[in-house]
C-alpha positions in Angstrom: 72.9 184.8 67.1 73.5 181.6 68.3 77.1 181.1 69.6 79.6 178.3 68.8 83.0 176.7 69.9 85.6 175.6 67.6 87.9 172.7 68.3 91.5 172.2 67.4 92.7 175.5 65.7 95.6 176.0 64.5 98.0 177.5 66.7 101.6 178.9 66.5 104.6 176.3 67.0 106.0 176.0 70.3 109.3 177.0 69.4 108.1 180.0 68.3 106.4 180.8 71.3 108.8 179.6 73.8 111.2 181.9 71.5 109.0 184.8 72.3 108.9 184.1 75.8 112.5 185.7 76.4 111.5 189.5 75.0 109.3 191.8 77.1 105.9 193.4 76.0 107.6 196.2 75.0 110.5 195.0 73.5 108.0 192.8 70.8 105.6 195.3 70.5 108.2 197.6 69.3 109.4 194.9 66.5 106.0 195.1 64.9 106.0 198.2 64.9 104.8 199.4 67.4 101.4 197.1 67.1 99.6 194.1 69.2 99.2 196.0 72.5 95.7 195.1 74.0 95.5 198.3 75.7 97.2 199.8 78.9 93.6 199.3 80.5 95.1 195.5 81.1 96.8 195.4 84.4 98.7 192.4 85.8 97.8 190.4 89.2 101.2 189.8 90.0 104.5 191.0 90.0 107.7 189.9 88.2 106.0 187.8 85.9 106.5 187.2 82.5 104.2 184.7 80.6 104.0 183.6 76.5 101.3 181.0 75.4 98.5 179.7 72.2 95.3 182.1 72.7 92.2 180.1 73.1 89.7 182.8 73.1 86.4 183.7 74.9 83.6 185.8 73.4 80.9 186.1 76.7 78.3 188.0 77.3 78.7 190.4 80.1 78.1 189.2 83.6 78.0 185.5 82.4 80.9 183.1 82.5 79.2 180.2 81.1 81.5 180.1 77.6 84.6 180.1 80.0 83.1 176.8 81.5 83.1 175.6 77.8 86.6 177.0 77.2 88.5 175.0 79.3 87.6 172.0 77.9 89.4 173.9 74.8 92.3 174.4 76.7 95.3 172.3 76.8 99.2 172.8 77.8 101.2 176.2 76.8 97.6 177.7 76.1 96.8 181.1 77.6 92.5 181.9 78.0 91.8 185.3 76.6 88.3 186.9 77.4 86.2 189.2 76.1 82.4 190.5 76.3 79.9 191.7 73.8 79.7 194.7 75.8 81.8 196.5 78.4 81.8 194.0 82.2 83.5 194.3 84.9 82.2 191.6 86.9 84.3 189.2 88.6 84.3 186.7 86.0 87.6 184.6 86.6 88.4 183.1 89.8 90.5 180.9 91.6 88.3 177.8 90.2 88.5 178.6 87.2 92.2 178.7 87.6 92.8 175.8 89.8 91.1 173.9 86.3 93.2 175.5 84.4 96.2 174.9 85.7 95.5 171.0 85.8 95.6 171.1 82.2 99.0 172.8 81.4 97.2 176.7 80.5 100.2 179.5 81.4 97.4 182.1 82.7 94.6 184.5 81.9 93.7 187.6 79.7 90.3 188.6 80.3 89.1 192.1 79.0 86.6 192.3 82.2 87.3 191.5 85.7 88.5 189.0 87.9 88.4 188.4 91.9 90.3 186.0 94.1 93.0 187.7 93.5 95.2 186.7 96.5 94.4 183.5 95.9 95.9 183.5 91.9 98.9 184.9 93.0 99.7 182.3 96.1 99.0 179.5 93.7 101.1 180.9 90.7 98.5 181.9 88.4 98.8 184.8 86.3 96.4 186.6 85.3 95.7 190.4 83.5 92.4 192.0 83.3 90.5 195.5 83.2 89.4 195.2 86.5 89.2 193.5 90.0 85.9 193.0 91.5 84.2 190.2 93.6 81.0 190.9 91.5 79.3 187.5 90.6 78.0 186.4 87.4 75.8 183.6 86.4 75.6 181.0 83.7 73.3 181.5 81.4 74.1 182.6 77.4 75.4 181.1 74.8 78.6 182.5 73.6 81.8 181.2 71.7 84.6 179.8 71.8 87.9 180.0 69.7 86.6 183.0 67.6 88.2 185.8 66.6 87.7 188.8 69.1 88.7 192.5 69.8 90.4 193.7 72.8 92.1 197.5 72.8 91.7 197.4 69.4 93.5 194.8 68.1 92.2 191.6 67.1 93.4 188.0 68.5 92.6 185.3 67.0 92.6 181.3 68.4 96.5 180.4 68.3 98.0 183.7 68.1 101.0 183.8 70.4 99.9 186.0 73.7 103.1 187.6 75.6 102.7 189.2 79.0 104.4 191.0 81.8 103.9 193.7 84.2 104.1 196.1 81.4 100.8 194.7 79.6 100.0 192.5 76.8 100.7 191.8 73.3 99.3 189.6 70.6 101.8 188.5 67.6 99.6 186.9 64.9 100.3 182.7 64.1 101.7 183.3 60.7 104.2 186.1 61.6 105.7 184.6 65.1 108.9 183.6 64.0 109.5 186.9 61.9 108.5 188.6 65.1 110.8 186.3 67.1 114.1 187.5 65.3 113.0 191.1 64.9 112.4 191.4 68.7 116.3 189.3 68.9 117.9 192.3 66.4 116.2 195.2 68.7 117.5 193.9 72.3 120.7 193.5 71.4 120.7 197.1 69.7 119.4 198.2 73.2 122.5 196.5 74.5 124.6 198.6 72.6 122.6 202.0 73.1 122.8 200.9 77.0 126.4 200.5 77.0 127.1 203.7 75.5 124.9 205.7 78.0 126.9 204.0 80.7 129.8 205.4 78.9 128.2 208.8 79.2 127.0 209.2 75.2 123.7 211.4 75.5 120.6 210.2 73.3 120.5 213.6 71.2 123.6 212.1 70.2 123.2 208.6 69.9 120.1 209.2 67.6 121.4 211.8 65.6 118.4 214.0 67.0 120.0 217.4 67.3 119.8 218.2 64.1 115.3 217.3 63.9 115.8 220.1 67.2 117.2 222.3 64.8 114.7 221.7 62.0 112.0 221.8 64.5 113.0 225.1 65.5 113.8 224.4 69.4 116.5 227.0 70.1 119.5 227.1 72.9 119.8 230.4 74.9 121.0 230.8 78.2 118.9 232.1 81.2 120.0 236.0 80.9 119.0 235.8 77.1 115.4 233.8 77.9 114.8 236.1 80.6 116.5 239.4 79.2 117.8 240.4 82.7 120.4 238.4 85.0 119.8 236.4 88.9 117.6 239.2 90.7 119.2 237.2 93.9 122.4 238.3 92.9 124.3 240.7 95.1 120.8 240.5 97.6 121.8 241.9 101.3 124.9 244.2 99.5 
């Protein structure tokens, strides 16, 4: 089937995205309930990093980085690439040229679904990037694929100007249409985690905090102490009398 690459999609506003910038992975992926994760196979290159940006996506074939070549001509400030394959890769498809291109033209980093190599080299010049593998495997140029499609990665679907949020926990996808939504539920759950952090500096337990002794009681989990579980006391006690 014969590829294609679509210009100017719509994408999210960027005051949605910058919004969604100041909330972890975790913390957003919880206010959707629990959704958007692209899988914990996604590792981060770096350390301490935390990046939110418009997807421009990448459907390749494997072992071929020719649409990514088309891509960054797609690409433009506050964008982040996200890459995929028709089938599993984990060729080195993302490099430090790639990136040094990329960063000319304002893109935040890269998700790719397959593998990248110069790895030193992204993180000395600031470029972050995620991906399911590392590997100095080369690829060549050489099938069509497209560009700014929707694709699939860990199961969820991102589509061209869906906000992308990353950091060394993994990556999330919020859709366009629901980023400010997302934005103020991620606001309501931190600070609730403020408050449930306060009081367990304060010594509060969580069975307490989330009302869960009584699902321990409905669930059957019983307290007993050790002579009871065991039906006999210390066998160490009163040793060498």
């Amino acid at each position: 089937m014969p590829g294609v690459i679509v210009t100017h999609p719509p994408k999210a506003e960027p005051k949605d995205v910058e919004a969604l910038a100041g909330y972890g992975v975790a913390t957003v992926h919880e206010a959707m309930g629990r959704t958007g994760l692209l899988g914990s196979h996604l590792r981060a290159n770096q350390q301490d990093t935390r990046v939110a940006g418009t997807a421009v996506t990448v459907l390749s074939w494997p072992g071929d980085n020719l649409m990514i070549h088309a891509a960054v001509e797609q690409c433009g400030e506050g964008d982040i690439l996200v890459v995929t394959t028709t089938s599993p890769s984990t060729d080195g498809m993302f490099g430090e040229l790639f990136a040094t291109a990329l960063q000319r033209r304002g893109v935040r980093g890269v998700v790719t679904n397959a593998g990248i190599r110069d790895t030193a080299e992204l993180r000395a010049m600031g470029f972050p990037a995620w991906s399911a593998a590392v590997s100095a495997q080369g690829t060549v140029k050489a099938t069509g694929g497209s560009v700014n499609v929707p694709v699939v990665i860990g199961g969820e679907i991102v589509r061209p100007g869906d906000v992308i949020v990353a950091d060394d926990d993994g990556v999330v996808v919020v859709p366009r249409g629901t980023a400010r939504e997302v934005t103020e539920k991620s606001r309501a759950r931190e600070e609730k985690e403020a408050a449930t952090r306060a009081a367990f500096q304060e010594g509060q337990l969580g069975l307490d905090r989330y009302d869960l002794r009584p699902t321990l009681k409905r669930l059957g989990v019983e307290y007993r102490t050790y002579e009871e579980h065991t039906g006999s006391s210390d066998s160490s006690e009163g040793a060498g009398s």
